[in-house]
N, C-alpha and C positions, 0 to 999 in steps of 0.2 A: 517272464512268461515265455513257455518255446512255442513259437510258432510252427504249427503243423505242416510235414513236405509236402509240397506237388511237384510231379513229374514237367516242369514246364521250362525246360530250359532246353536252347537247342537254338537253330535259325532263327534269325530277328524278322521279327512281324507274326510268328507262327505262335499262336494260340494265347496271344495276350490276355488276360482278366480284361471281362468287358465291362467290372464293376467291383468295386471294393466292398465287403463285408461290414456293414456298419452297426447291425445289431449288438444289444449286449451294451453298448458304452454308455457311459454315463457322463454325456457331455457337459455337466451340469457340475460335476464334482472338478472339472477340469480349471476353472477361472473361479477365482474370489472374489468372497461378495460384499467385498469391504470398500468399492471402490467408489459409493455416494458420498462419501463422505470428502475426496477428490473432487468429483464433480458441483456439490455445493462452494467451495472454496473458489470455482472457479467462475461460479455464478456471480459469488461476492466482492470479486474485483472484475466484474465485467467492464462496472462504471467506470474501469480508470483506464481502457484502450478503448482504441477507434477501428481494430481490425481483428479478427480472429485469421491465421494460418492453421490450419490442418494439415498434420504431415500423416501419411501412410504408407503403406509398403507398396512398391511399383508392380509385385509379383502377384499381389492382389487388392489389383485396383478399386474393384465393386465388392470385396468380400469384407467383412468385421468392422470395417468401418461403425464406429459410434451414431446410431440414431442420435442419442438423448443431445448431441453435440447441436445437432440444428436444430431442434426442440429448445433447446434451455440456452443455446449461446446466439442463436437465429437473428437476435436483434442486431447484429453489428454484421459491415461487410464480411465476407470469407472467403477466401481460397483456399486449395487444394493444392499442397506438396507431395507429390507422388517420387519417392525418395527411392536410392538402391536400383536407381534405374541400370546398372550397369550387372544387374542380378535379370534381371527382366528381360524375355524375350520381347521385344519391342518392334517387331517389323513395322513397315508403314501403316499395311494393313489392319495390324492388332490397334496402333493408337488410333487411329480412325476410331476403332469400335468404341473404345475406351473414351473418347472425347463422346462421341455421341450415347452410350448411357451416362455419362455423368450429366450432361446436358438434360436430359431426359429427367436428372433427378433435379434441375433448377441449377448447377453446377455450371461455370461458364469462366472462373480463372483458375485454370488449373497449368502446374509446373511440375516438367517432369525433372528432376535432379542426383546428383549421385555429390553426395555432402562430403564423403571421402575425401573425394578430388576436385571438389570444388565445380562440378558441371552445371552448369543453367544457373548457377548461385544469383550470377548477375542481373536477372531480369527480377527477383523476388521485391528488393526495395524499391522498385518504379512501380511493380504492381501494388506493392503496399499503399505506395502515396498516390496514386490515381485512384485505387479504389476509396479511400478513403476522403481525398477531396470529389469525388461525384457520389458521395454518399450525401441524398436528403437530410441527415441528422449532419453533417459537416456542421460546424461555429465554429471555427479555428481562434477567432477573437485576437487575445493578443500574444496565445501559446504558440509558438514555431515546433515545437518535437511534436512525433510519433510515436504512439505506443501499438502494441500488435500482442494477444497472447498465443504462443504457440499449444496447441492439443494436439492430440492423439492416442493411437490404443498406447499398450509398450511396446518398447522395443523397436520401433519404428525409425528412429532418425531425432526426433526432436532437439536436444541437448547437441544432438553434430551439427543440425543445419545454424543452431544459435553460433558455435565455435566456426563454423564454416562462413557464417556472414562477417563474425570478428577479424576471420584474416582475411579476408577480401577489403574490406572496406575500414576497418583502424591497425590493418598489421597487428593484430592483437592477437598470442594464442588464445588458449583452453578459459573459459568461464563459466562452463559447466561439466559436470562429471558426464563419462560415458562410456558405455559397455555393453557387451554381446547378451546380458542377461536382461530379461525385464525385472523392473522396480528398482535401478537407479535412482533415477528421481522420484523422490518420498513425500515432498512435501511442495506447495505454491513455494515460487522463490522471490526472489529480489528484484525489482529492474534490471537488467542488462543489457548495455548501448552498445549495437550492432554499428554505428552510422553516424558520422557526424554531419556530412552533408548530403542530406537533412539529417537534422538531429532526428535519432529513431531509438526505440527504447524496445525488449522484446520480454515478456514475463515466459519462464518454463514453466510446464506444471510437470506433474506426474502422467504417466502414462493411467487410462481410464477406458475398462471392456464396456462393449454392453450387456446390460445386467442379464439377457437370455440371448442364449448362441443359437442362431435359426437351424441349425443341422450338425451331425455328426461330420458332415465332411465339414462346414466351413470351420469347424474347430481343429480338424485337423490340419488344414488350410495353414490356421492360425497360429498352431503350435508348431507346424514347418518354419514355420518366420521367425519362428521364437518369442511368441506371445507370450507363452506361460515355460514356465521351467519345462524341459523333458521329459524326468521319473512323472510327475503327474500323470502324463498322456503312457510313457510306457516307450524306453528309446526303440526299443524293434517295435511296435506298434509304428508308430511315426516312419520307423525305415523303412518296414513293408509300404506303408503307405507311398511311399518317397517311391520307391522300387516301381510299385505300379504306375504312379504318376508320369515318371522316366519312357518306361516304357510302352504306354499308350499315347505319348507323343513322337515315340520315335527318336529318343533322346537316348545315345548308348555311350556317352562321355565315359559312364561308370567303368565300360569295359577296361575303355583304352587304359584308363588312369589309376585302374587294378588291378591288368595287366590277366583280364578273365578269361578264358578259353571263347566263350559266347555270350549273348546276353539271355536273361535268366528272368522268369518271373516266381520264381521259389526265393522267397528270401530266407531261410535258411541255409541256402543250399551258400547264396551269393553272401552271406556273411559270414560262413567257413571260412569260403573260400577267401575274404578280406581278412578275415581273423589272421589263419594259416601265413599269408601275405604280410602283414604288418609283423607275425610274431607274436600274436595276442591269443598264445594259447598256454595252457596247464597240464601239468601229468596228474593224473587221478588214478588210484588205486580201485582194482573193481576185480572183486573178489567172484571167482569160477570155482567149477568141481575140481581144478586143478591146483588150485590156488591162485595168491595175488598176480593180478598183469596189469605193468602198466600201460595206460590207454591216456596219450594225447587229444586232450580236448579244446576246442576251441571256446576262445573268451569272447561269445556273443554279442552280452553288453556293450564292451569296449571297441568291437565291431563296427555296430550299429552308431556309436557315439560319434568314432571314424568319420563313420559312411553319410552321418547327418551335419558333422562337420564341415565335410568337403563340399556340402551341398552348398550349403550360406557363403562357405567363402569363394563359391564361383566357381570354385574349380570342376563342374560338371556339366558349365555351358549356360548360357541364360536360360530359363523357364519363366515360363506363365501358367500360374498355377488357377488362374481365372478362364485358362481357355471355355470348360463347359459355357461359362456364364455368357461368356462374350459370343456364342454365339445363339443363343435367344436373341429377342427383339429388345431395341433397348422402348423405355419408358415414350410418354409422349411426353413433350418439353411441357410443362405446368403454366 
Protein backbone atom coordinates (compact mmCIF):
# COMPACT_ATOMS: atom_id res chain seq x y z
CA UNK A 1 0.00 0.00 0.00
CA UNK A 2 1.53 3.69 -0.83
CA UNK A 3 1.11 5.74 1.69
CA UNK A 4 -0.01 9.18 0.61
CA UNK A 5 2.67 12.57 0.98
CA UNK A 6 2.42 15.32 3.34
CA UNK A 7 4.59 18.19 3.24
CA UNK A 8 5.73 17.67 6.93
CA UNK A 9 9.24 17.36 7.02
CA UNK A 10 11.63 20.18 8.15
CA UNK A 11 12.51 21.43 11.88
CA UNK A 12 11.97 18.99 14.79
CA UNK A 13 9.01 19.72 16.83
CA UNK A 14 7.28 21.67 13.84
CA UNK A 15 3.93 20.37 12.94
CA UNK A 16 3.91 16.76 14.31
CA UNK A 17 0.57 14.58 13.67
CA UNK A 18 -1.40 15.17 16.76
CA UNK A 19 -3.01 11.77 16.06
CA UNK A 20 -2.80 8.84 13.86
CA UNK A 21 -5.41 7.89 11.29
CA UNK A 22 -7.09 4.79 12.63
CA UNK A 23 -10.17 4.34 10.60
CA UNK A 24 -10.69 1.70 7.94
CA UNK A 25 -8.58 -1.04 9.88
CA UNK A 26 -9.78 -4.06 10.62
CA UNK A 27 -8.18 -4.81 13.95
CA UNK A 28 -9.95 -7.90 14.08
CA UNK A 29 -8.46 -9.71 11.02
CA UNK A 30 -5.07 -8.86 12.48
CA UNK A 31 -4.79 -11.80 15.45
CA UNK A 32 -6.02 -15.34 15.24
CA UNK A 33 -8.77 -16.75 16.66
CA UNK A 34 -7.46 -20.16 17.34
CA UNK A 35 -5.82 -19.25 20.44
CA UNK A 36 -8.78 -21.04 23.04
CA UNK A 37 -7.62 -23.82 22.31
CA UNK A 38 -3.96 -22.72 24.01
CA UNK A 39 -5.70 -21.23 26.76
CA UNK A 40 -7.77 -24.47 27.74
CA UNK A 41 -4.50 -26.52 27.83
CA UNK A 42 -3.47 -24.30 30.23
CA UNK A 43 -6.27 -24.43 32.36
CA UNK A 44 -5.74 -28.28 32.34
CA UNK A 45 -2.44 -28.23 33.96
CA UNK A 46 -3.21 -25.56 36.38
CA UNK A 47 -3.41 -28.27 38.97
CA UNK A 48 0.21 -29.30 38.66
CA UNK A 49 1.84 -25.59 39.57
CA UNK A 50 1.90 -23.49 42.61
CA UNK A 51 2.67 -20.16 40.66
CA UNK A 52 1.69 -18.47 37.42
CA UNK A 53 4.56 -15.92 35.89
CA UNK A 54 3.40 -13.66 33.32
CA UNK A 55 6.00 -12.27 31.00
CA UNK A 56 5.12 -9.07 28.87
CA UNK A 57 6.60 -6.55 26.82
CA UNK A 58 8.34 -3.53 29.06
CA UNK A 59 7.45 -1.15 26.11
CA UNK A 60 3.82 -1.88 26.83
CA UNK A 61 3.36 -2.48 30.22
CA UNK A 62 -0.61 -1.82 30.48
CA UNK A 63 -1.40 -2.60 26.89
CA UNK A 64 -2.47 -6.36 25.41
CA UNK A 65 -1.84 -7.98 28.19
CA UNK A 66 -4.41 -11.17 28.44
CA UNK A 67 -7.58 -10.47 30.59
CA UNK A 68 -8.85 -14.14 30.16
CA UNK A 69 -5.24 -14.91 31.99
CA UNK A 70 -6.49 -13.64 35.45
CA UNK A 71 -9.97 -14.70 34.78
CA UNK A 72 -9.07 -18.48 34.15
CA UNK A 73 -5.58 -18.79 35.72
CA UNK A 74 -6.51 -16.27 38.94
CA UNK A 75 -6.61 -19.16 41.37
CA UNK A 76 -2.87 -19.52 41.77
CA UNK A 77 -0.25 -16.84 43.00
CA UNK A 78 1.08 -14.40 40.01
CA UNK A 79 3.55 -12.17 38.94
CA UNK A 80 4.41 -10.07 36.43
CA UNK A 81 7.71 -10.11 34.06
CA UNK A 82 7.92 -7.01 32.36
CA UNK A 83 10.81 -8.31 29.95
CA UNK A 84 13.01 -6.30 27.11
CA UNK A 85 13.42 -3.83 29.68
CA UNK A 86 16.48 -2.62 27.97
CA UNK A 87 14.05 -1.71 24.84
CA UNK A 88 11.86 0.46 27.27
CA UNK A 89 12.23 4.02 28.08
CA UNK A 90 12.22 3.47 31.90
CA UNK A 91 12.97 6.83 33.65
CA UNK A 92 12.25 6.77 37.28
CA UNK A 93 9.34 8.53 36.74
CA UNK A 94 7.75 6.20 33.98
CA UNK A 95 8.21 3.04 36.51
CA UNK A 96 6.53 4.99 39.30
CA UNK A 97 3.55 5.11 36.98
CA UNK A 98 3.71 1.70 35.75
CA UNK A 99 4.12 0.23 39.34
CA UNK A 100 1.07 2.18 40.59
CA UNK A 101 -1.57 1.23 37.55
CA UNK A 102 -0.47 -2.20 37.87
CA UNK A 103 -1.15 -1.96 41.58
CA UNK A 104 -4.30 -0.37 40.75
CA UNK A 105 -5.09 -3.58 38.73
CA UNK A 106 -4.50 -5.93 42.03
CA UNK A 107 -0.74 -6.48 40.64
CA UNK A 108 1.92 -6.09 43.39
CA UNK A 109 4.98 -8.64 42.19
CA UNK A 110 6.15 -7.45 39.39
CA UNK A 111 9.87 -7.64 37.73
CA UNK A 112 11.26 -5.74 35.50
CA UNK A 113 14.13 -7.75 33.25
CA UNK A 114 16.10 -7.96 30.12
CA UNK A 115 16.42 -12.10 29.53
CA UNK A 116 19.00 -11.30 26.88
CA UNK A 117 21.42 -10.47 29.47
CA UNK A 118 20.36 -11.89 32.10
CA UNK A 119 19.15 -8.57 34.17
CA UNK A 120 16.95 -8.77 37.34
CA UNK A 121 16.94 -12.62 36.40
CA UNK A 122 18.01 -13.05 39.91
CA UNK A 123 15.22 -11.81 42.10
CA UNK A 124 12.54 -14.06 39.95
CA UNK A 125 13.15 -17.61 41.99
CA UNK A 126 12.87 -15.93 45.53
CA UNK A 127 9.73 -14.32 44.40
CA UNK A 128 8.55 -17.42 43.07
CA UNK A 129 9.01 -19.33 46.35
CA UNK A 130 7.84 -16.65 48.79
CA UNK A 131 4.84 -16.17 46.85
CA UNK A 132 4.08 -19.32 46.85
CA UNK A 133 4.92 -20.48 50.37
CA UNK A 134 2.47 -17.35 51.70
CA UNK A 135 -0.08 -18.50 49.53
CA UNK A 136 -3.39 -19.74 51.61
CA UNK A 137 -3.59 -22.85 49.38
CA UNK A 138 0.29 -23.58 50.27
CA UNK A 139 0.38 -27.82 51.60
CA UNK A 140 3.91 -28.39 50.56
CA UNK A 141 3.54 -31.78 52.63
CA UNK A 142 6.28 -34.07 51.81
CA UNK A 143 7.00 -32.45 47.91
CA UNK A 144 10.37 -30.01 48.22
CA UNK A 145 10.10 -28.77 44.22
CA UNK A 146 8.38 -25.87 42.61
CA UNK A 147 6.56 -25.66 39.74
CA UNK A 148 5.44 -22.20 38.15
CA UNK A 149 3.82 -21.94 34.56
CA UNK A 150 5.07 -19.27 32.51
CA UNK A 151 2.22 -17.23 30.06
CA UNK A 152 1.82 -14.58 27.91
CA UNK A 153 0.74 -12.97 24.69
CA UNK A 154 3.72 -13.85 21.74
CA UNK A 155 6.65 -12.89 21.36
CA UNK A 156 7.22 -11.57 24.47
CA UNK A 157 10.14 -13.21 26.18
CA UNK A 158 8.72 -16.47 27.68
CA UNK A 159 10.93 -19.35 26.20
CA UNK A 160 14.24 -16.65 26.94
CA UNK A 161 13.36 -15.99 30.47
CA UNK A 162 12.94 -20.13 30.96
CA UNK A 163 16.73 -20.38 29.10
CA UNK A 164 17.77 -17.34 30.97
CA UNK A 165 16.88 -18.90 34.52
CA UNK A 166 18.77 -22.11 33.06
CA UNK A 167 22.09 -20.33 33.01
CA UNK A 168 21.90 -18.53 35.82
CA UNK A 169 21.16 -20.92 38.13
CA UNK A 170 22.11 -24.83 36.56
CA UNK A 171 24.83 -23.38 34.01
CA UNK A 172 22.59 -24.94 31.58
CA UNK A 173 22.08 -23.54 28.03
CA UNK A 174 18.94 -23.36 25.49
CA UNK A 175 15.71 -25.67 26.59
CA UNK A 176 13.53 -24.01 24.70
CA UNK A 177 13.26 -22.86 21.20
CA UNK A 178 13.29 -18.92 20.66
CA UNK A 179 12.77 -16.26 18.02
CA UNK A 180 11.92 -12.73 16.93
CA UNK A 181 8.75 -14.13 15.31
CA UNK A 182 5.38 -15.07 17.18
CA UNK A 183 4.17 -18.82 17.39
CA UNK A 184 7.49 -20.47 18.41
CA UNK A 185 6.08 -22.14 20.93
CA UNK A 186 3.07 -24.34 19.56
CA UNK A 187 2.04 -26.45 21.98
CA UNK A 188 2.01 -26.83 26.45
CA UNK A 189 5.44 -28.43 26.84
CA UNK A 190 7.26 -30.45 29.28
CA UNK A 191 8.56 -29.77 32.82
CA UNK A 192 11.73 -27.84 32.66
CA UNK A 193 14.00 -27.35 35.78
CA UNK A 194 15.26 -23.79 36.12
CA UNK A 195 16.77 -24.53 39.79
CA UNK A 196 18.07 -26.86 41.86
CA UNK A 197 18.23 -25.02 44.97
CA UNK A 198 15.16 -25.24 45.45
CA UNK A 199 14.14 -27.67 43.16
CA UNK A 200 11.93 -25.56 40.75
CA UNK A 201 10.33 -26.80 37.68
CA UNK A 202 8.85 -24.08 34.90
CA UNK A 203 5.97 -25.29 32.25
CA UNK A 204 6.28 -23.06 28.70
CA UNK A 205 3.26 -22.60 27.02
CA UNK A 206 2.38 -20.90 23.90
CA UNK A 207 2.08 -17.44 23.51
CA UNK A 208 -2.11 -16.58 23.78
CA UNK A 209 -3.93 -12.76 22.52
CA UNK A 210 -7.03 -11.82 23.80
CA UNK A 211 -9.77 -12.82 21.88
CA UNK A 212 -10.95 -8.80 21.28
CA UNK A 213 -8.11 -6.10 20.74
CA UNK A 214 -9.71 -2.83 22.65
CA UNK A 215 -8.43 -0.55 19.82
CA UNK A 216 -6.81 0.06 16.67
CA UNK A 217 -4.00 1.71 18.31
CA UNK A 218 -3.29 -1.02 21.02
CA UNK A 219 -3.00 -3.43 18.12
CA UNK A 220 -0.75 -1.39 16.55
CA UNK A 221 1.01 -1.25 19.90
CA UNK A 222 1.05 -4.81 19.66
CA UNK A 223 2.21 -5.54 16.20
CA UNK A 224 5.20 -2.99 16.95
CA UNK A 225 6.38 -5.62 19.50
CA UNK A 226 5.82 -8.20 17.08
CA UNK A 227 2.72 -9.86 18.32
CA UNK A 228 1.48 -10.89 15.14
CA UNK A 229 3.59 -11.26 11.91
CA UNK A 230 4.10 -7.78 9.94
CA UNK A 231 2.26 -8.33 6.31
CA UNK A 232 -1.01 -8.91 8.42
CA UNK A 233 -0.80 -5.34 9.94
CA UNK A 234 0.91 -3.93 6.64
CA UNK A 235 4.97 -3.13 7.14
CA UNK A 236 4.63 0.71 6.01
CA UNK A 237 1.34 0.78 7.93
CA UNK A 238 3.22 -0.13 11.23
CA UNK A 239 6.35 2.15 9.91
CA UNK A 240 4.18 5.13 9.52
CA UNK A 241 2.84 4.28 12.84
CA UNK A 242 6.55 3.80 14.27
CA UNK A 243 7.31 7.40 12.44
CA UNK A 244 4.62 9.07 14.34
CA UNK A 245 5.21 7.50 17.61
CA UNK A 246 9.11 8.61 17.32
CA UNK A 247 8.18 11.71 16.68
CA UNK A 248 5.55 12.85 19.17
CA UNK A 249 8.02 11.84 21.63
CA UNK A 250 10.79 13.68 20.48
CA UNK A 251 12.76 10.68 19.76
CA UNK A 252 14.95 11.46 16.31
CA UNK A 253 17.55 8.42 16.80
CA UNK A 254 16.02 7.69 13.24
CA UNK A 255 17.78 10.72 11.91
CA UNK A 256 21.07 10.11 13.27
CA UNK A 257 21.18 6.45 12.41
CA UNK A 258 19.92 7.25 8.63
CA UNK A 259 22.09 9.67 8.26
CA UNK A 260 18.55 12.09 7.25
CA UNK A 261 18.93 15.61 6.31
CA UNK A 262 15.92 16.38 9.17
CA UNK A 263 13.28 14.59 11.00
CA UNK A 264 10.26 14.00 8.91
CA UNK A 265 6.58 13.16 9.59
CA UNK A 266 5.92 11.91 5.93
CA UNK A 267 6.83 8.50 5.89
CA UNK A 268 7.04 8.09 2.55
CA UNK A 269 9.19 10.73 2.03
CA UNK A 270 11.60 9.03 5.12
CA UNK A 271 11.45 5.62 3.49
CA UNK A 272 13.03 6.82 0.17
CA UNK A 273 15.02 8.27 1.75
CA UNK A 274 16.14 4.76 3.80
CA UNK A 275 15.47 2.82 0.73
CA UNK A 276 17.98 5.23 -1.49
CA UNK A 277 20.46 4.72 1.83
CA UNK A 278 20.54 1.08 2.25
CA UNK A 279 20.42 0.52 -1.73
CA UNK A 280 16.97 -0.86 -1.55
CA UNK A 281 15.97 0.50 -4.85
CA UNK A 282 15.03 -0.88 -8.61
CA UNK A 283 15.12 0.44 -12.17
CA UNK A 284 11.55 0.48 -13.70
CA UNK A 285 10.91 1.09 -17.19
CA UNK A 286 8.10 3.82 -17.60
CA UNK A 287 7.05 4.37 -20.82
CA UNK A 288 6.55 8.49 -22.09
CA UNK A 289 5.67 10.14 -25.41
CA UNK A 290 9.26 9.80 -25.95
CA UNK A 291 9.74 6.46 -25.15
CA UNK A 292 11.15 4.09 -22.39
CA UNK A 293 13.17 5.94 -19.40
CA UNK A 294 14.47 4.45 -16.85
CA UNK A 295 13.25 5.64 -13.45
CA UNK A 296 14.99 4.43 -10.18
CA UNK A 297 12.50 3.47 -7.73
CA UNK A 298 12.67 2.88 -4.28
CA UNK A 299 11.96 -0.58 -2.57
CA UNK A 300 9.47 0.67 0.20
CA UNK A 301 8.63 -2.74 1.58
CA UNK A 302 12.21 -3.62 2.25
CA UNK A 303 12.52 0.06 3.67
CA UNK A 304 10.06 -0.02 6.00
CA UNK A 305 11.12 -3.88 7.00
CA UNK A 306 14.59 -1.89 7.72
CA UNK A 307 13.22 0.73 9.55
CA UNK A 308 10.93 -1.65 11.77
CA UNK A 309 13.84 -3.70 12.41
CA UNK A 310 16.06 -1.17 13.75
CA UNK A 311 13.22 -0.42 15.95
CA UNK A 312 13.20 -3.85 18.13
CA UNK A 313 16.63 -4.21 17.95
CA UNK A 314 17.19 -0.82 19.90
CA UNK A 315 19.01 0.71 17.84
CA UNK A 316 16.62 3.85 17.89
CA UNK A 317 16.80 4.53 21.55
CA UNK A 318 14.38 3.23 24.32
CA UNK A 319 10.68 3.91 23.72
CA UNK A 320 7.46 3.66 25.69
CA UNK A 321 5.02 3.13 23.57
CA UNK A 322 2.47 3.21 26.80
CA UNK A 323 3.26 6.70 27.35
CA UNK A 324 -0.56 8.05 26.39
CA UNK A 325 -1.69 5.39 28.96
CA UNK A 326 0.46 6.25 31.69
CA UNK A 327 -0.49 9.33 31.98
CA UNK A 328 -4.28 8.90 32.94
CA UNK A 329 -5.11 8.15 36.38
CA UNK A 330 -4.12 4.69 37.24
CA UNK A 331 -6.98 2.35 38.81
CA UNK A 332 -7.92 2.34 42.50
CA UNK A 333 -6.15 -0.46 44.22
CA UNK A 334 -9.19 -3.45 44.48
Amino acid sequence: MRLASRALCGAAGAGWRESFPLGGRDVARWFPGHMAKGLKKMQSSLKLVDCIIEVHDARIPLSGRNPLFQETLGLKPHMLVLNKMDLADLKEQQVKKIIQHLEGEGLKNVVFTNCVRDENIKQIIPMVRGLVESSYRYHRGESLEYCAMVIGIPNVGKSSLINALRRQHLRKGKATRVGGEPGITRAVMSRIQVCERPLMFLLDTPGVLAPRIESVEMGLKLALCGTVLDHLVGEETLADYLLYTLNRHQLFGYVQHYGLAAACDDVASVLKQVAVRLGKTQKVKVLTGTGDVNVIQPNYPAAARDFLRTFRSGLLGPVMLDRDVLQRPPLADP
